[in-house]
N, C-alpha and C positions, 0 to 999 in steps of 0.2 A: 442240314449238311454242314453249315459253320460248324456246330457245337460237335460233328462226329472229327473236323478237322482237330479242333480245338483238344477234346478226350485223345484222340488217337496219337495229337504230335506229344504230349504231354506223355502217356502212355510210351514212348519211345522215349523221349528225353531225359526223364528219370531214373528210369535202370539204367542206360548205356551209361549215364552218367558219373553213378555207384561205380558201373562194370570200369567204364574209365578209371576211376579214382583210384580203386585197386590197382591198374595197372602201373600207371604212373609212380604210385607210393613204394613199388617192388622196384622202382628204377633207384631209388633215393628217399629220403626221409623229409628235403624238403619238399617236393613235389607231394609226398602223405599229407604235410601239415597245411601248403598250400591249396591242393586239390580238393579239400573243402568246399573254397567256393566255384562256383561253376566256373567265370570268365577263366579263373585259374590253372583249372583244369581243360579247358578247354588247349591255353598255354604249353601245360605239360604233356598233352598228348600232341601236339606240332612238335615240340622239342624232342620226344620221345614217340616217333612216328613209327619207327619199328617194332615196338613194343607194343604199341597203344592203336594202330590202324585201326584195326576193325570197330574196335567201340567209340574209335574219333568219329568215324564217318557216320552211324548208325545214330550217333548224339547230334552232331551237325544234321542228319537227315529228319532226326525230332523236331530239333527246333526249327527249323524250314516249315514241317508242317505246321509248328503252335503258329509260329510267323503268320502264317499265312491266313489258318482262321479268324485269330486274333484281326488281321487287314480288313477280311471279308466281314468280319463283326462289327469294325471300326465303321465303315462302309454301310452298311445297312441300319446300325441300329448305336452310333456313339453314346446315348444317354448307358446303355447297357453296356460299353466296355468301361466308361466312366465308373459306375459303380461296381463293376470286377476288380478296376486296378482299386481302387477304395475298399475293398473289401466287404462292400454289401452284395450280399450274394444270393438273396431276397430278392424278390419282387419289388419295390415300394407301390406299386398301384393297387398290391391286392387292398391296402387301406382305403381307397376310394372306391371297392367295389361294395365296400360293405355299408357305403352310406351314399351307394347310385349315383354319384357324380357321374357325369357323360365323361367316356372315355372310350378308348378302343386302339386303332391303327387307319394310318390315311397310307395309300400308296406303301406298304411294309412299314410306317416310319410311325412308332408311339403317339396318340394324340391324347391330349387333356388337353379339357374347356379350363378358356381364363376367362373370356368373355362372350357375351351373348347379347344381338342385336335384331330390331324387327322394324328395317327400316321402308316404307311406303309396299310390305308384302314382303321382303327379302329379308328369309332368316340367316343371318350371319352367324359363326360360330367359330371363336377365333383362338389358336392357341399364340401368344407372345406379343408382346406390348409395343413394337415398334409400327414404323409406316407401313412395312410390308412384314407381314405377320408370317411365322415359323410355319403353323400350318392352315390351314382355313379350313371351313365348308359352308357354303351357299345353297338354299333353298329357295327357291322362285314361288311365292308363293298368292303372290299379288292377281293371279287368275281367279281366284277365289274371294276375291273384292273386299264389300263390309262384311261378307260372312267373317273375318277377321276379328274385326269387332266385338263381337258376340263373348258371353259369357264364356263359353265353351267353344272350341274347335277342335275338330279332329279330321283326317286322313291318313289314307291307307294307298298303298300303292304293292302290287307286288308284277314280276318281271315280266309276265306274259300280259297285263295292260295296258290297251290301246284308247287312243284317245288324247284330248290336251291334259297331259299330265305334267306335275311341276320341274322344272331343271333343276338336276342336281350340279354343282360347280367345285371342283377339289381346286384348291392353290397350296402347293408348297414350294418345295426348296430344294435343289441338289445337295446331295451330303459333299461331295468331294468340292463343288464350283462355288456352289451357295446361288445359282442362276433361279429363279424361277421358274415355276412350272405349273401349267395349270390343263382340266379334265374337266370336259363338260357332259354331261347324259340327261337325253331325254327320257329314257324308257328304259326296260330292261336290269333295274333295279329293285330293292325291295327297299318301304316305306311304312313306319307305322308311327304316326305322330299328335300328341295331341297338346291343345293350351287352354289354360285357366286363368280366369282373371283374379286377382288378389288387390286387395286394400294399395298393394306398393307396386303394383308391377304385373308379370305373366309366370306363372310355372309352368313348363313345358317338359315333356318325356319325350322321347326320341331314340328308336331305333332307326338304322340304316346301315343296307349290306348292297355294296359292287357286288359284279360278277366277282368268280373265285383269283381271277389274274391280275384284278385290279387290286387286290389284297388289302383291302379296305371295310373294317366292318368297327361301327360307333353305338352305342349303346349308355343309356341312365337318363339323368334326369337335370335339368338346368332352370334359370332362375333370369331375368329379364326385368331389369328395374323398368320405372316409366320413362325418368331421364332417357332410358337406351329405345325407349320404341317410337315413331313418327308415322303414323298413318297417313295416308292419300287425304289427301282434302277435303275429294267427295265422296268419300266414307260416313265423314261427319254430315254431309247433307240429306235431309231425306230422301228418301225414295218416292220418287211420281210416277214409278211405273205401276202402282197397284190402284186397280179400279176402286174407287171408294165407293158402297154400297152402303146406301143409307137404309137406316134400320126400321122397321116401323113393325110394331104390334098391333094385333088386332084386339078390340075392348072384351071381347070375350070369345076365349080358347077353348077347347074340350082338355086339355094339358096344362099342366104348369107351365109359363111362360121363363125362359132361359135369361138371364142375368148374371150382373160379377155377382153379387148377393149369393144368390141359388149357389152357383159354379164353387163360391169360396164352402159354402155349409155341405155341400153335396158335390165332392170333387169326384168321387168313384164314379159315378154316373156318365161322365166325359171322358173318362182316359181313352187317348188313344183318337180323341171326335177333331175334326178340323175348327180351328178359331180362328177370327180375325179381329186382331188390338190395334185400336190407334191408341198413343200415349197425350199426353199435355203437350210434352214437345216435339209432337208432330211426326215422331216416329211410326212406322206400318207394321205390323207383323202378321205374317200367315203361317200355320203350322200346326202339328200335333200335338192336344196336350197332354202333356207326362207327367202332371201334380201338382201340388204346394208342396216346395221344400221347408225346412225347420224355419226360415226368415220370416214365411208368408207370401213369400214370391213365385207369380203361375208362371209356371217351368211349360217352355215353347218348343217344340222340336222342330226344326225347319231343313229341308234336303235341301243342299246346295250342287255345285255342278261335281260329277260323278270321280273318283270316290268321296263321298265327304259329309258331312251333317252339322250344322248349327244348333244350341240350346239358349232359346232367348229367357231372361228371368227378367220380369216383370212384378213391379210391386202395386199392390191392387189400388195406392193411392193414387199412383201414375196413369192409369186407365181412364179413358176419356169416351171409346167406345169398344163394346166388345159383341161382337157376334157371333153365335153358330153355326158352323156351312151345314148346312145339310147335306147326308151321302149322296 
């Protein structure tokens, strides 16, 4: 609707404007050389109101309407009348679509990632450098405990699921007051998220879409140094909730007896079978396993609380005990 304001009053203002000019210029020759430019013309037809009425008022009723999208634009979306009076008349975002930077719209208002936080479970996502950030988005993610930790995470959330699912949190800013504002949701959103651990940090992808009123939909890909993330405490501790099953063989099987040995030379024969790792450092793992990646590390699948999945990677020097659950 702005940009139909916007074409339409433009649309008007332009010919009556011409139409003006012509009239005025048949009054006298300075009002021709004057009436060039607009304000001028504008002048000439006051001055020469008899002559000039109708295309005065029909020009004056143009620019009322440019005025007025132009407001409604300033209002909604300043970074984009900025760049109109400037003369960029482009996009500048399509440039970060094409190398998936997270970007999109919070509450109708442009958003691009400047920075990116994962503090005790809370993904922060923040666009502007100050104490109170231009625009924000908060992920709750801390439900989902050490599975954080893990090589891999991911979750999936879409509107019609029920259950403890994560809160999402909008903060931004009035355009006109510059007041704060902030939108909290439990449910009733769509979610599709996932993180990786790297040598320096997390890379994380991230979709997320509000309802259609909340006019909020973020999309690409963002980056998490270590500096920026601080895990819970007892993340780092192990877990005592897992029964420890001590392992014992008997001296003679009808079968090959299961080992790291076996498992690493004969990894096809397990896909998919339950394991239980304890590490050197004390770590527990249970889950399915999904292979040796190119490293050498036995790739863990573990279900955490719904929607969600953990991928533990273990390096077979780390391995202290390992066992096969039987189905």
């Amino acid at each position: 609707m702005t940009a139909l304001y916007i074409l339409g009053g433009a649309a008007l203002a332009v010919p009556s404007w011409i139409w003006l000019w012509l009239r005025i210029a048949g009054q006298h020759w300075v009002w021709g050389v004057a009436g060039v430019l607009p304000p001028a013309a504008l002048l000439g037809g006051l001055l020469n109101a008899r002559a000039a009425l109708l295309p005065l008022l029909v020009h004056i009723a143009g620019l009322g309407v440019l005025g007025f999208g132009l407001w409604q634009l300033w209002q909604e979306q300043p970074e984009q009348l900025e760049r109109l009076v400037k003369g960029q008349w482009s996009e500048q975002v399509v440039a970060l679509e094409s190398d998936g930077h997270l970007q999109g719209q919070l509450q109708g208002q442009p958003f691009v990632l400047e920075r990116a936080e994962l503090q005790q479970g809370m993904l922060v996502l923040r666009q502007g450098q100050g104490l109170i950030a231009n625009r924000e988005i908060r992920i709750d993610l801390s439900g989902h405990g050490r599975a954080l930790m893990a090589s891999v995470f991911g979750t999936d959330v879409l509107p019609d699921d029920k259950g403890e699912l994560p809160q999402v949190e909008l903060l931004w800013q009035e355009q006109l007051t510059g007041q704060p504002r902030a939108l909290r949701l439990s449910r009733s959103y769509t979610l599709s998220l996932s993180l990786e651990r790297v040598p320096n940090g997390l890379v994380g992808k991230l979709y997320l879409s509000l309802p259609a009123h909340q006019a909020t939909v973020v999309s690409g890909s963002f980056f998490i140094s270590t500096a920026d993330e601080q895990p819970d405490p007892e993340w780092l501790q192990p877990d005592e909730n897992i029964e420890v099953e001590v392992q014992t063989e008997p001296e003679v099987v009808p079968v090959p007896v299961f080992s790291l040995s076996r498992l690493r030379t004969r990894p096809h024969e397990y896909l998919q079978r339950e394991l239980y790792i304890e590490t050197a450092s004390g770590h527990r793992v249970r889950g399915k396993f999904q292979g040796i990646n190119e490293a050498g590390q036995l790739e863990i699948k573990q279900m955490v609380k719904s929607p969600g999945f953990v991928v533990f990677r273990v390096a077979p020097s780390d391995v202290q005990t390992i066992k096969l659950q039987q189905p």
